[in-house]
Every structure is written in C-alpha cells, then in structure tokens.
N, C-alpha and C positions, 0 to 999 in steps of 0.2 A: 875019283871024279864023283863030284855028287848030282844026280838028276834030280831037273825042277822044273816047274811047270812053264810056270812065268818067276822071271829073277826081274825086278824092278831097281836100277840104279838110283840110289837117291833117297835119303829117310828124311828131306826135309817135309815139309806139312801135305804136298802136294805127293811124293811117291807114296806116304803115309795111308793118305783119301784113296788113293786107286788100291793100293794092296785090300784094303779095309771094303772095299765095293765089290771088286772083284771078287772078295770072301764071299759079300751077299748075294752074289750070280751064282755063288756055289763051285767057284773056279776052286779046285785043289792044288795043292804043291806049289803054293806063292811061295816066295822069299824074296825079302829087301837088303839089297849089301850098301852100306856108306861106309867111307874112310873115314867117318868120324861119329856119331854117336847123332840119334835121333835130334833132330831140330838143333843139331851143331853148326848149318851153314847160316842161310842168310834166314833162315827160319826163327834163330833164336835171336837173333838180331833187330828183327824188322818191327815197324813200329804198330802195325799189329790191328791195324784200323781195318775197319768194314764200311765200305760205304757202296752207293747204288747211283751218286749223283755222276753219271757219265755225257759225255756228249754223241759217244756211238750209241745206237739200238743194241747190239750185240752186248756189249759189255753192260747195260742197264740191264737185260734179261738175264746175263748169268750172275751177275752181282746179287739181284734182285732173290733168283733161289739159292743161291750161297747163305743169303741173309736170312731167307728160309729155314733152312737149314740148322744153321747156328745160335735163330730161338730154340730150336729143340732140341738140341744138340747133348744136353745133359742127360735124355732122356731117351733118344736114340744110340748115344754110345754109353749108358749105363756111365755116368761119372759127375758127381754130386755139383762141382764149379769150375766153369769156363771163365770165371769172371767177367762174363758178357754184359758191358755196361752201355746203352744205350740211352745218351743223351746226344746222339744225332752229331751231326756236318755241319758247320757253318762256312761257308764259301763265301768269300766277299771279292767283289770286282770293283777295281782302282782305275779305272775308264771308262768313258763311253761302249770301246768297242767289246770290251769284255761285260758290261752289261747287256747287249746285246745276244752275246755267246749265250749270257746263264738265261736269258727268258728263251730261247730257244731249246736250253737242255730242260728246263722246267716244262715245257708243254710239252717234250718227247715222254721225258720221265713219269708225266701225270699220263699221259696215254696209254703205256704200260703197267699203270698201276701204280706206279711208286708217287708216294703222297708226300712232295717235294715241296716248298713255301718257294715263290721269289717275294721280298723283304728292300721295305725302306732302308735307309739308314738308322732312320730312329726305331726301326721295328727290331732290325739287328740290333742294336744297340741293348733296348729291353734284355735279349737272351744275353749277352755278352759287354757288359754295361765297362769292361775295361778296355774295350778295344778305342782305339782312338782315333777320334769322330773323322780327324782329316787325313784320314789315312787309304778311305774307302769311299765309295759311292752308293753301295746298296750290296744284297748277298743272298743267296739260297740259303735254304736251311732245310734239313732232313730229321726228325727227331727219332727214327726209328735205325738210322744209321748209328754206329757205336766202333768200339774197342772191343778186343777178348787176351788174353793173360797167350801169348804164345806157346807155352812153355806146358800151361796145362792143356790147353788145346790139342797141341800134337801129340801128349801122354795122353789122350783121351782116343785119339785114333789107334795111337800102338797098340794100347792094352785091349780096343775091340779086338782087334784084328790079331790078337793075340790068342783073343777067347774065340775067334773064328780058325786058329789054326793057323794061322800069316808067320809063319818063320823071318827072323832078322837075323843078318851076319854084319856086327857092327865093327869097325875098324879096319874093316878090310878095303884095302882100294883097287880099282878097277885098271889093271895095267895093259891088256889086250882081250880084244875080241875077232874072231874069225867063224864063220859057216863052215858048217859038215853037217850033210845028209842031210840040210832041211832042220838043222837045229844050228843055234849059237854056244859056241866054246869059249867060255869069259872065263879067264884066267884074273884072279886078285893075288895079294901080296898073300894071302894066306889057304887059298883053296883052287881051284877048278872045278866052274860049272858046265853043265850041256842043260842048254832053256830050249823050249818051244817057241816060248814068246819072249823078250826083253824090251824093257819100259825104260827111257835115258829122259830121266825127269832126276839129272844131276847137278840144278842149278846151274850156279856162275862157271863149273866144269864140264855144260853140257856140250860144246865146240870140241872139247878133247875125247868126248865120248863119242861123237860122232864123226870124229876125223878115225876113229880107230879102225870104220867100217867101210872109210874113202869116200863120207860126206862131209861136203864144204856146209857146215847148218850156219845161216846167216846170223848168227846170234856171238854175242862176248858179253863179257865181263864189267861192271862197271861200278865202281866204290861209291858208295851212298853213309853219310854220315850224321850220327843224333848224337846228342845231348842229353843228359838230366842234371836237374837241379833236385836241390833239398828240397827234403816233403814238408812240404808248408798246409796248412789248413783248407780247406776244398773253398775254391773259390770261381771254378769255370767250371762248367758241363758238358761246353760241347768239343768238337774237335774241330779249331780252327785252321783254316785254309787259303792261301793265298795262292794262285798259279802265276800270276806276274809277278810275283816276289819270290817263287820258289819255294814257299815253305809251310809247313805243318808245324800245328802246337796244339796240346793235348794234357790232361792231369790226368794222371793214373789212377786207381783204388785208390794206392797207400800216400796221395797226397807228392807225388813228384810232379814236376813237369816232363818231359819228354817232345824233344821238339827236331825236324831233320830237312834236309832243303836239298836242292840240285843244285850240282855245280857245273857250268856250262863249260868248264874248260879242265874236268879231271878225264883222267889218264884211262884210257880200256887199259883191262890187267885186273890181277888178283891179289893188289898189295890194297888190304883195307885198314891201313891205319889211316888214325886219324893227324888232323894237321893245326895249327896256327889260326891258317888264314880261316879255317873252316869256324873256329870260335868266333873271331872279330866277325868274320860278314853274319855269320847268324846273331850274335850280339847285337848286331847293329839293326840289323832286319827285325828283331824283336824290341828292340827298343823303340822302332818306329810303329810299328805295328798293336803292341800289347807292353806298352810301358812300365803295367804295372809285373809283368814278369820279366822283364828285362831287369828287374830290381834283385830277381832271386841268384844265390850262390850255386853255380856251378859244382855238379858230383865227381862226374865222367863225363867222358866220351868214346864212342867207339863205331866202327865203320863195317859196312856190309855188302855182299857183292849184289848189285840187279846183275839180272841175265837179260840184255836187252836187244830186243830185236829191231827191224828197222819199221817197223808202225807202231811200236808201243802196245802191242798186243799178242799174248800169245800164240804157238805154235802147239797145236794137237793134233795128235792121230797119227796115221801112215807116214814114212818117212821115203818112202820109194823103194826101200826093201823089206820084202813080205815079213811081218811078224816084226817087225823092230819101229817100235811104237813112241814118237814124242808128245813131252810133258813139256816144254820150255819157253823162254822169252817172255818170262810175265812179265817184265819191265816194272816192277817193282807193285805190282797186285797180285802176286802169287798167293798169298797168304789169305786173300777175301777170298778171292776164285775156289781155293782147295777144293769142297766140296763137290759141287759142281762137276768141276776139273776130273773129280773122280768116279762122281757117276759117268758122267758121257765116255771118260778111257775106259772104266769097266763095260759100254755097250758098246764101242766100237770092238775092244777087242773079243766080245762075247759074240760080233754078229751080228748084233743087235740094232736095229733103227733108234740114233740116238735123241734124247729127249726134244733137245734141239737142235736146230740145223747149223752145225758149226763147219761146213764148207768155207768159210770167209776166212776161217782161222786155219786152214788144212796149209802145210809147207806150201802148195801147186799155186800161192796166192802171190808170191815172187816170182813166178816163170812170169807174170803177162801183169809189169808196174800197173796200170788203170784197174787192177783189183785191189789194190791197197787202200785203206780207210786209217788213214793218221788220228790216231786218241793223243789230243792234245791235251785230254788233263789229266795229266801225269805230274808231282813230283818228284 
C-alpha cells in the first residue's frame, strides 16, 4: 500500500492546476492517478478557447483571473510556449432578443473590468469581414480573449508540478474507494492507496467516482464534437460564436480551422465518436454563417466528453464527505476555468479563505432549486 497525502483523480488540465497549487501551499505527498495519460480525456480534445464574455457574475470573475493567469503563464510555470493567441471572441446575436442578452452581459462584463465591445453589424464586420452580413444583427467582441495549444498547456502544469514534487501514476484506473480510520483506501488496476485527502476532478467519469463513495453527484457525460479542415493561409483572428446556432469557429496557429457545436438531442454516455449527421449540420451551419469556410476540405473529426451539470456550471469543494473534494461539471469550460479552479481547490483544501466566494458553486446549491443561476452561454 502506498501512503499519500492528497491522491487527485483526474490528469486532465483541471486535477493538473490543483496538484500544481497545492505544491505552492507547500502541500507534500500529492499524487495524480488517470486511466490514461495526462490531457488524454476531454482535455486533449477540447477546443481549447479562453474567453470571459459570460452572462453570470461568477463565471466573468473566474474566467477573468484564468485569463490572468494564462498571460503569464509561460513564466509562472517556467515553459517557453502556450501558444496563447489572443485575437479575442466575436459573439454575434441573430435576434432582437439575443441582442438584448449581449448588451446586458457587456455592462456586467465592463463593471468587472473586462473590456468587452458591443458592435454594429458593420463594426463586426470590419474585424471579421467574411461573416455574412444576413446572417446576424450585431455582436460582442473581446480582443483580449484567445485560444492556447491544449496539449502544451497541460505539459506545462505537469512538468511544474513535477519540479514541485507532484507524483503521477498514469494508466492506472480507479476501481474502488472505501474509508478507514479517517483516510480513503482507492484501490486502481495497478496499486492501492491510503489518502488524507482525494480530489474526483475525473471528468466525464466523475458520476462513477462518486457513486463508489454512495454519492448520487448530479452530473453525466455528454459527447461534444469538432472538426478541422486543412490549413489554409490566416485569414480570421477571432474566435467566432454563435449561441443560437450552437456553434464555434476558430483558426488555429498552423492555419486549420477548428470548429464544434451542441447537439440538442445527443445521447448522455461515454461513446464519443463522431457521426454523419454531425458533419452536414455543422456544414451547413457554417455555410450560413462563415461561407467563406464552408468552402474548406475537411481533415477529421473527433468527439469529446462534457461533464455536465444541471446549470452549466461547475461543482467545487466539499462533497459532504469530510476530505473528498470536487473538481466537476464544467460543462464544457473546464479548460479556461483550470487555473483558477486550482487556486480556490488548493485554498479550500488548505483551510484557507478562498480568493473568491465560490458558495454558489458548492454541491449544497441542488438541495434548495432557487439557488441555481442557469449559464446560458454555453456551447
């Protein structure tokens, strides 16, 4: 049996930021266990955007130091490029009622600091001159919002927290957990641990992680699917957005597109391939949208889990059993939030008064529905 301090379920980007936090608390004897290999879930999957344009308070403030964060990021985690490219959000609203929505998230957004534009049509148009004109009515725009490289980003946590002492046991999966004496006994496919503390920030398998301990966690599974096309010459900057259409479009560094949408009627479950119908409706939805990428060839495609909760917002902190700590339900912004995500689980579980007041996101927000705050913009 091996003892450890805190054992954290989960090496996607999100258990990554807390092992790596919790190093800077000076917390000893971390270890991260995944059944697959760092930024192997929905981490190395996702489409990997930053943005701060929300319509809650709560998600504009932690977005906001996420975004914080990830300008300096090279330089707090000692690691040359994130490829953090930051040509900003463009949101565009295709109604009256949803013009309404964006000038009311733009005066929340500028109250907290975030230096958000609401934009004509022809004003949008200037930044994003292939969008097509009848497609939209007017749009936000963030230019300090961006993208970052997934893949480098989460090697960028590992390897701190590497040089902090952060132990990973990768390929091992988590088959049972049970209490003794005031510590947890997790059994994987390859070891047994005794924790003080355990972190279930297991993604789209967080439901299985906390069924093992005889919590019902309101949270599943839910297939989200992108596209890329061939790398063509740079020709968009920002990360385009539609919430009545479902969908996101974005160019990479190396000249792809990268584009993925909600589908209103896919299956909870852990089957993330991709389909058919998921091509034609996005085809089609970009052809209206962005005609002049609608024109490019198809690479791939490939599908990834949300862990989705019932408001579209995460679940952190205390689970109602002392020491077993969730990470979950990002509903497909796990990936901006990380940082963040990481300080506050390292001050919770340190004790510590956390930076911000994340009550609203504590589990106890399901016992009494009129505390729930629905984040409608979500892809």
């Amino acid at each position: 049996m091996i003892e450890t301090n805190v054992l954290i379920i989960g090496a996607g980007i999100s258990g990554l930021s807390i092992a790596y936090h919790l190093s800077k608390e000076n917390v000893k004897d971390i270890r991260v266990v995944d059944k697959g290999y760092f930024a192997g879930g929905a981490t190395g999957r996702c489409g990997a955007g930053v943005r701060q344009q929300w319509a809650t308070r709560q998600n504009c403030i932690l977005t906001k130091m996420s975004m914080d964060f990830f300008e300096k990021a090279h330089e707090i985690l000692e690691y040359d490029d994130l490829e953090l490219k930051q040509e900003g959000y463009l949101i565009v609203a295709v109604n009256e009622a949803e013009e309404k929505q964006l000038k009311k998230n733009v005066a929340l957004q500028n109250e907290l600091g975030i230096n958000t534009q609401y934009l004509s049509k022809q004003e949008a148009l200037k930044i994003v001159p292939h969008l097509n004109p009848d497609a939209f009515l007017s749009a936000t725009f963030n230019q300090s919002d961006g993208h970052l490289n997934p893949f480098k980003t989460s090697e960028a946590f590992y390897l701190a927290g590497l040089k902090r002492g952060v132990n990973y046991s990768f390929y091992e999966e988590v088959l049972h957990i049970t209490q003794e004496d005031g510590c947890f006994i997790v059994k994987t496919n390859k070891e047994v641990y005794r924790a003080r503390q355990v972190v279930n920030a297991a993604g789209g398998y967080t439901y299985e992680i906390g069924k093992m301990l005889g919590l019902e966690l309101p949270v599943y599974a839910e297939n989200h699917q992108i596209l890329a096309t061939e790398p063509v010459e740079k020709f968009q900057g920002p990360m385009v957005v539609s919430f009545n259409k479902n969908i996101y479009i974005q160019q990479v560094p190396h000249g792809a597109f990268l584009m993925g949408r909600s589908d209103p009627f896919v299956k909870k479950g852990h089957d993330v391939t991709t389909t058919p119908d998921f091509l034609r409706e996005m085809s089609a939805t970009v052809m209206d949208l962005l005609p002049k990428v609608g024109e490019l060839r198809v690479v791939r495609a490939w599908g990834g889990s949300y862990n989705m909760s019932p408001d579209a917002q995460p679940i952190l902190g205390e689970s109602g059993i002392d020491n077993f700590y969730l990470a979950c339900g990002f509903s497909g912004h796990g990936f901006m939030l990380a940082p963040v995500v990481g300080l506050l689980m390292s001050e919770i579980m340190t004790h510590k008064t956390p930076s911000v007041d994340i009550e609203s996101l504590s589990l106890k927000r399901f016992e009494n529905q009129q505390d729930i705050v629905i984040e409608q913009f979500v892809v």
